[in-house]
C-alpha positions in Angstrom: -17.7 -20.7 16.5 -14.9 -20.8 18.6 -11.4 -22.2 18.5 -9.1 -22.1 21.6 -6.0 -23.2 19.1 -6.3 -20.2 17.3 -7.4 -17.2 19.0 -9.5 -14.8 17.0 -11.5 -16.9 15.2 -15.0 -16.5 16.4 -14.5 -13.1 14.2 -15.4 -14.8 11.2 -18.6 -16.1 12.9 -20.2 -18.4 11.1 -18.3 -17.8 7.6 -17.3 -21.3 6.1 -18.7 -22.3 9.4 -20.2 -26.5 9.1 -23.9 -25.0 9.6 -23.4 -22.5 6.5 -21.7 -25.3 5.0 -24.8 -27.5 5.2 -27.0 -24.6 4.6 -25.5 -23.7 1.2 -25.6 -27.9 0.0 -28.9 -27.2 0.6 -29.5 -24.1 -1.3 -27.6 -26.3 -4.5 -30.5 -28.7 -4.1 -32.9 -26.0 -3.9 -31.8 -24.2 -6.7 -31.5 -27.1 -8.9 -35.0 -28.5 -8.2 -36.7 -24.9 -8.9 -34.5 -25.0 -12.2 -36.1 -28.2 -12.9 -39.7 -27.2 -12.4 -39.0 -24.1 -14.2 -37.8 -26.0 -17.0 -41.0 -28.2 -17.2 -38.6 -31.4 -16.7 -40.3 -31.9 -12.7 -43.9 -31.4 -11.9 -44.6 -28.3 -10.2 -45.9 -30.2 -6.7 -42.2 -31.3 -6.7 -41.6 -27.6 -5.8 -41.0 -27.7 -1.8 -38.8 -25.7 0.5 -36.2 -27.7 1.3 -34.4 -25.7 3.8 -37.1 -26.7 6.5 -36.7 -30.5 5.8 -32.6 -30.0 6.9 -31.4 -27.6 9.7 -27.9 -27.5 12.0 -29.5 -30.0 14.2 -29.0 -32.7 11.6 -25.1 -32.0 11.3 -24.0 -34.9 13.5 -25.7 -37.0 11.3 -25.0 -36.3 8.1 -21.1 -35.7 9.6 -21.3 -39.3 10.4 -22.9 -40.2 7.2 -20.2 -38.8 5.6 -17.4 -41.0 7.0 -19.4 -43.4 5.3 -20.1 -42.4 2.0 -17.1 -40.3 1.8 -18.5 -37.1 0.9 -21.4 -35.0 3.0 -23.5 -34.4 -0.2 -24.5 -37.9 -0.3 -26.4 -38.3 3.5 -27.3 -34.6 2.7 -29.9 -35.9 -0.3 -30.6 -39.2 1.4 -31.7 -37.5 4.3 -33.8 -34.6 2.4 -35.5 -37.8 -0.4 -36.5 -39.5 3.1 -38.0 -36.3 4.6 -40.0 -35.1 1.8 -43.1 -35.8 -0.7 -42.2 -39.0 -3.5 -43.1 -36.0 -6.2 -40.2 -33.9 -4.7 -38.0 -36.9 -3.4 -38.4 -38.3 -7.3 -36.7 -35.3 -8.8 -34.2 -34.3 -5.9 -30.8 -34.1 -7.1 -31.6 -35.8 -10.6 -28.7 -34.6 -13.1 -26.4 -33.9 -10.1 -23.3 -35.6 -8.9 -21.9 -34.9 -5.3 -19.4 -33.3 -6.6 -21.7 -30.6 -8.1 -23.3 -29.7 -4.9 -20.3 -29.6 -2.7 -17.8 -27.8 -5.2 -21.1 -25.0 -5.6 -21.7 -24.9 -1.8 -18.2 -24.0 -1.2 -18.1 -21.4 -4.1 -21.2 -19.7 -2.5 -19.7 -19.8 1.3 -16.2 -18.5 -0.2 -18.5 -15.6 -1.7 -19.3 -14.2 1.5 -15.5 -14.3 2.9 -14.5 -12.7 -0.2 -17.2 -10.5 0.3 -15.6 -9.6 4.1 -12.0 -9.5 2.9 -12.5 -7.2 -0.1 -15.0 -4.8 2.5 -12.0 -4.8 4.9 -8.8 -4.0 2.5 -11.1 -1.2 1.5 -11.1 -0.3 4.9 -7.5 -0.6 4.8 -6.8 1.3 2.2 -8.6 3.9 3.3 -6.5 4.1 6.6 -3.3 4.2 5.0 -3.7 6.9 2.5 -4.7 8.8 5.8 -1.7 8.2 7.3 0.1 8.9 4.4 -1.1 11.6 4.4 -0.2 13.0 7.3 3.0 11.4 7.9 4.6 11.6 4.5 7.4 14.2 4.9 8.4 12.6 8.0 11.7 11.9 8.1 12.8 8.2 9.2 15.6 5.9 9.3 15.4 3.3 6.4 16.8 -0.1 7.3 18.3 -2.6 5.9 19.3 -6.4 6.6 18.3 -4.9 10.5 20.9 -2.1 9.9 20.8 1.4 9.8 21.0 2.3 5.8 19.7 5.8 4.5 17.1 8.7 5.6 13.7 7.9 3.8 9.9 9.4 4.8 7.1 7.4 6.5 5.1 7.9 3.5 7.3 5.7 1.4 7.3 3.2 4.1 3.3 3.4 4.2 3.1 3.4 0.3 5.1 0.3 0.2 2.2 -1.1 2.3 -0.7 0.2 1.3 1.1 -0.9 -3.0 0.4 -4.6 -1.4 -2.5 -4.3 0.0 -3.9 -3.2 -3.5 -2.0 -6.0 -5.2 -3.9 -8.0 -3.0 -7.3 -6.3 -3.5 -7.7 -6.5 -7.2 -8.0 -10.1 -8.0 -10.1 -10.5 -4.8 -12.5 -7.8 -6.8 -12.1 -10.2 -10.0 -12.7 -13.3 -8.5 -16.3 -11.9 -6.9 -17.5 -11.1 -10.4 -16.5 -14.4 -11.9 -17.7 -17.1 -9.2 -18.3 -20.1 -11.2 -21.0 -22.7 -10.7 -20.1 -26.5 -10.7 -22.4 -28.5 -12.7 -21.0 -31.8 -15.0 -23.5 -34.6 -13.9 -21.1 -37.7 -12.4 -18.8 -37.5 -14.9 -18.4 -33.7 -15.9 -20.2 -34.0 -19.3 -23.7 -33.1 -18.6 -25.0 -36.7 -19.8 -28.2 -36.6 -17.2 -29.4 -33.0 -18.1 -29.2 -33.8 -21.8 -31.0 -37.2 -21.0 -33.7 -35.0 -18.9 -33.9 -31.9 -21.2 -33.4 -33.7 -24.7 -30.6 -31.9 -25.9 -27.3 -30.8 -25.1 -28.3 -26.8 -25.9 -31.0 -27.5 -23.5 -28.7 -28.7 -20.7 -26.5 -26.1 -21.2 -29.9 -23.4 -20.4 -30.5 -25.3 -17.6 -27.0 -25.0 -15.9 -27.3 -21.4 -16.6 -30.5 -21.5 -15.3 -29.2 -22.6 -11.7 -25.8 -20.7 -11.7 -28.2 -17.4 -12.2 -30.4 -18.7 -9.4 -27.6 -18.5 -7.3 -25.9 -15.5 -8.5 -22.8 -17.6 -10.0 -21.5 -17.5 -13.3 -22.5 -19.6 -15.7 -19.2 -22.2 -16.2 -18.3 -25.6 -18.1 -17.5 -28.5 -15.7 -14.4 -28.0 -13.9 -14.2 -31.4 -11.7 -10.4 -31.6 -12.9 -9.8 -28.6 -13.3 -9.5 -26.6 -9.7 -7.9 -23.5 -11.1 -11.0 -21.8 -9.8 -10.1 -23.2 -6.3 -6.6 -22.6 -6.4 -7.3 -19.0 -7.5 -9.3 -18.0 -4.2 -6.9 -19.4 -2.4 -3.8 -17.4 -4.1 -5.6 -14.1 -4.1 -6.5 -15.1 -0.2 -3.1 -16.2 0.7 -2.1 -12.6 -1.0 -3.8 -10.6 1.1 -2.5 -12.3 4.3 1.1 -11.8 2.2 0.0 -8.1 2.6 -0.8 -8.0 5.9 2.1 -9.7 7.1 4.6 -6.8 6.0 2.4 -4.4 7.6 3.0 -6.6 11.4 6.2 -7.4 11.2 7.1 -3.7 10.6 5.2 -3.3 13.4 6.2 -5.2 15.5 9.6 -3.9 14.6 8.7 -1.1 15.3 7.4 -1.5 18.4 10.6 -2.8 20.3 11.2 -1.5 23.1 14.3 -0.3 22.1 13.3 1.2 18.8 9.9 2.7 19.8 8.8 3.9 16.6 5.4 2.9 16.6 3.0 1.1 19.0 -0.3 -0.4 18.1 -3.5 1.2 19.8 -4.8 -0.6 22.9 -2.0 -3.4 23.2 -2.2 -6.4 24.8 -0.8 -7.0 28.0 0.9 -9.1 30.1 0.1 -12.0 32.5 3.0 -11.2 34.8 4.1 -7.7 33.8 2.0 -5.2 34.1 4.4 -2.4 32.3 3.8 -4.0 28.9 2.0 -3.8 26.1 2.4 -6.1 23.8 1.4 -5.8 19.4 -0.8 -8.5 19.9 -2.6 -7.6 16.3 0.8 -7.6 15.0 1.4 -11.4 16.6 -2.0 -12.4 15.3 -1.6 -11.7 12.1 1.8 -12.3 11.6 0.9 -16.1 12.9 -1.7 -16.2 10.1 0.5 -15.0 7.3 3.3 -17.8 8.1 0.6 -20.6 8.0 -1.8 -19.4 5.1 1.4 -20.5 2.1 1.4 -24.1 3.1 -2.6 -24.3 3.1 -2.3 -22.5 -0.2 0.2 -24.8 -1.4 -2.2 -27.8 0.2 -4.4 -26.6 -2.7 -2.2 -26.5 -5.2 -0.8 -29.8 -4.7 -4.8 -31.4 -5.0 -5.1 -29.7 -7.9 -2.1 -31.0 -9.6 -2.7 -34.6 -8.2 -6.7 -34.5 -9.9 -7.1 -37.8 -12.0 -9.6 -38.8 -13.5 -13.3 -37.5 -13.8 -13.4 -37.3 -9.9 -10.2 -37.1 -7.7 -9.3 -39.8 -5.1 -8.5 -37.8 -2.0 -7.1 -35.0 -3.7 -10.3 -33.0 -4.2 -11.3 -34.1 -0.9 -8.2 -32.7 0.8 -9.3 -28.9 -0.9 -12.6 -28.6 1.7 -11.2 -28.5 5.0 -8.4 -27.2 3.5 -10.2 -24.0 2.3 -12.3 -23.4 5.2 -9.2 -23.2 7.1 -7.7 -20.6 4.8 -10.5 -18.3 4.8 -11.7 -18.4 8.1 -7.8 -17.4 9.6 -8.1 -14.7 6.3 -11.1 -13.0 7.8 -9.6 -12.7 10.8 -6.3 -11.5 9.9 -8.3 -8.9 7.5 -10.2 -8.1 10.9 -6.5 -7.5 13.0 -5.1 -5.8 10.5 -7.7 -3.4 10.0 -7.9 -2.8 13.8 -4.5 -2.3 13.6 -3.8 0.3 10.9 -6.5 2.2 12.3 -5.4 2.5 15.3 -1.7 2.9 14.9 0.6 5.4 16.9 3.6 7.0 15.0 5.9 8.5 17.5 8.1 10.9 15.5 10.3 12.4 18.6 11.7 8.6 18.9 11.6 8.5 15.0 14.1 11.6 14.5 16.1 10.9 17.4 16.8 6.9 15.8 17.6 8.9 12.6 19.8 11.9 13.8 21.5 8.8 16.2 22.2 6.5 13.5 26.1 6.4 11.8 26.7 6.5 8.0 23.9 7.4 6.9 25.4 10.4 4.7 27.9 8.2 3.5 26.5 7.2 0.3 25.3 10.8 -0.5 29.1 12.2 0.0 29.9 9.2 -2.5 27.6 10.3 -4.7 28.7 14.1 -4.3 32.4 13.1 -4.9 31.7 11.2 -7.7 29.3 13.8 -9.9 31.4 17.3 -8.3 27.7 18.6 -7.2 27.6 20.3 -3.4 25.0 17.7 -1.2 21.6 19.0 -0.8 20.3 19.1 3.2 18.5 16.1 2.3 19.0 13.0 0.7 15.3 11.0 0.0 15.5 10.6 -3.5 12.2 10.2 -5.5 10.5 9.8 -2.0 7.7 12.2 -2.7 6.9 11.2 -6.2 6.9 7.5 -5.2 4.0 8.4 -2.5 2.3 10.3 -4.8 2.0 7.7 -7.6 1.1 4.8 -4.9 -1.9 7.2 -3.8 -3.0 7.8 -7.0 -3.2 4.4 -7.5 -5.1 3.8 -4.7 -7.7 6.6 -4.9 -8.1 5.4 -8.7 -8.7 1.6 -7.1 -11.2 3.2 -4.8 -12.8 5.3 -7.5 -13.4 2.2 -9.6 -15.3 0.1 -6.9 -17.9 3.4 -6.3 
C-alpha cells in the first residue's frame, strides 16, 4: 500500500490492508462452513475451498456492493453462494450475521499488527536497556518546564522511557492471548445455531469449534459490547503514548543549540544541505498526536451501541481501526529505527550541565536546612531507580521466553 498523506505507511505492508481485509471475511466463511460439516449439520460435498471462489480482484465489487448493503460481508457471501456448488452455497454463512464475520475478520487482521507491535517493543526494549547500560552514570542536565532544573543521569532519563514502553507492552501481550471470536447469529443470541444443532449446549460447541479453527478464544456475543474493540485500540494508542516521549525528547535534544543527541542517518534538507533533520522523531511524534482522537473515535461508538446491532456507530469502529493500527506499525517501525540508532554526545551533554546556573541551589537548601556538608553530587536515588526499571524489564523479557 502506499499513502502520499502519510509518509511511512507502506511499512505496514499489507497489515489491515482491504485485500487482508477481504481475505480474512473469507477465512470466517471458511472456518464456519468446515465447523458445520464437522459438526454433521452440512453434508460433507458442501466442503469447498472458498478462498479460490474470492480473490483481491473482486474488491471493487464487493466495495461497491457494500455502499449498497451497508456492510462488505453481505456482497462478500452473495458473491461466494453465486460462485459455488448449491450443496456448498446452501450452507454458506447459515447461523451467521454480518456482523459475525466482519467483527472476526477484523479480530484476526488486528492479530497480526499486534503480532508486529508487541515483536518491535521487544526490540525496543532491548535497545534501551543497552543504552542504559552504557550511559547510566552519565551525568546530564534535568529540565524542567524547558528550564534548566537539577543534575540527573541518562540512565534515569532512559529508564523513564524504556518504564513506558513496558507499560505499553504488557496489555499488548494480554490482549494476543485473549482474542475473542464474534459469533451471536443476527441478534447476538445464537438462535440459528441452536435451530441448526438442536440445542443451545450444542451451539455453544460449535462456536468453540470455529473460534479454535481460527485460533481465537472462545467468547459470548459481544455486538454491544465493544470493550474488546476499545481495548486494542487503548493498549495501541499506549504504545504510540510511549513512543511519543521518546521523539519529543529527541527532538529536544537534537536542537541545534542543545545538541545532546541526534538520530542516526537523519533526514535532510531540500534546500540546505548542512542539515539533518530527526525525521523518525517527526514521524512518530505526528502519529502519537493523531492516534488519541482515533482512540477516542472508538470509544465514542462504543458508548453510542444501541440495540442488537449499532446504527453507524459500529460502522464508524472499521476504518477507524485500520487507521489506528496501520500508523501504530509504523511508528513501532520509527521508533525502533530510532532507539537503535541513537547518538548520545556527552561532551555537549557536560558542557550544557557544567554551563547551566542554579543548579546547586536546591542542594545548598537542603545542606542548610539538615547542617550536613553537600556531597560532590547531587542525583538522588538515580542509580536505584535505573536499577529497578531494568529489572523490570529483563523480568518482562524473561516472561515472554
Amino acid at each position: 500500500m502506499t499513502d502520499l498523506f502519510w509518509p511511512g505507511d507502506h511499512r505496514a505492508g499489507q497489515l489491515m490492508s482491504d485485500r487482508t481485509f477481504l481475505a480474512a471475511m473469507v477465512a470466517v466463511e471458511q472456518a464456519w462452513l468446515d465447523s458445520l460439516v464437522d459438526a454433521r449439520i452440512a453434508a460433507t460435498d458442501a466442503r469447498t475451498d472458498l478462498a479460490r471462489v474470492i480473490t483481491h480482484e473482486d474488491l471493487e465489487s464487493i466495495a461497491c456492493g457494500a455502499d449498497a448493503d451497508g456492510n462488505p460481508a453481505a456482497p462478500v457471501v452473495a458473491l461466494l453462494r453465486k460462485r459455488t456448488a448449491a450443496s456448498t452455497a446452501r450452507w454458506l454463512h447459515r447461523g451467521l450475521t454480518s456482523q459475525d464475520v466482519i467483527d472476526t475478520a477484523l479480530i484476526l487482521c488486528v492479530r497480526d499488527v499486534l503480532a508486529e507491535v508487541a515483536d518491535k517493543t521487544t526490540s525496543q526494549i532491548h535497545s534501551l536497556i543497552e543504552l542504559i547500560e552504557k550511559y547510566r552514570a552519565t551525568e546530564t542536565l534535568a529540565r524542567t518546564l524547558t528550564q534548566a532544573a537539577l543534575p540527573s543521569t541518562l540512565g534515569v532519563r532512559f529508564a523513564h522511557w524504556l518504564d513506558g514502553i513496558v507499560d505499553a507492552a504488557q496489555p499488548l501481550h494480554r490482549l494476543q492471548s485473549s482474542l475473542p471470536v464474534q459469533v451471536g447469529g443476527a441478534v447476538g443470541t445464537l438462535a440459528a445455531s441452536t435451530e441448526l444443532t438442536g440445542s443451545v449446549d450444542d451451539a455453544i460447541a460449535l462456536g468453540d469449534t470455529f473460534a479454535d479453527a481460527l485460533g481465537l478464544s472462545s467468547a459470548l456475543p459481544w455486538h454491544t459490547t465493544r470493550s474488546p474493540i476499545t481495548r486494542i485500540g487503548d493498549a495501541l494508542t499506549t504504545c504510540c503514548d510511549a513512543w511519543g516521549h521518546i521523539a519529543t525528547d529527541v527532538a529536544t535534544g537534537s536542537r541545534t543549540e542543545i545538541g545532546e543527541l541526534t538520530e542516526g542517518g537523519g533526514g535532510g534538507s531540500s534546500t540546505m544541505p548542512h542539515k539533518r533533520n530527526p525525521v523518525h522523531s517527526v514521524l512518530i511524534r505526528r502519529t502519537a498526536l493523531t492516534v488519541g482522537p482515533l482512540a477516542a473515535t472508538l470509544h465514542s461508538a462504543s458508548a453510542t451501541s444501541v440495540d442488537e446491532r449499532a446504527d453507524g456507530a459500529w460502522h464508524a469502529e472499521w476504518a477507524t481501526l485500520r487507521t489506528l493500527a496501520r500508523r501504530t506499525v509504523v511508528a513501532a517501525i520509527h521508533t525502533s529505527e530510532l532507539l537503535a540508532g541513537l547518538q548520545v554526545h556527552e561532551g555537549r551533554i557536560a558542557a550544557n550541565l557544567n554551563g547551566a546556573d542554579g543548579t546547586r541551589s536546591e542542594q545548598h537548601t537542603m545542606a542548610e536546612l539538615t547542617g550536613r556538608p553537600t556531597d560532590a553530587a547531587y542525583l538522588g536515588a538515580a542509580q536505584r531507580i535505573t536499577d529497578a526499571t531494568l529489572t523490570r524489564a529483563r523480568n518482562f523479557l524473561k516472561e515472554r521466553q
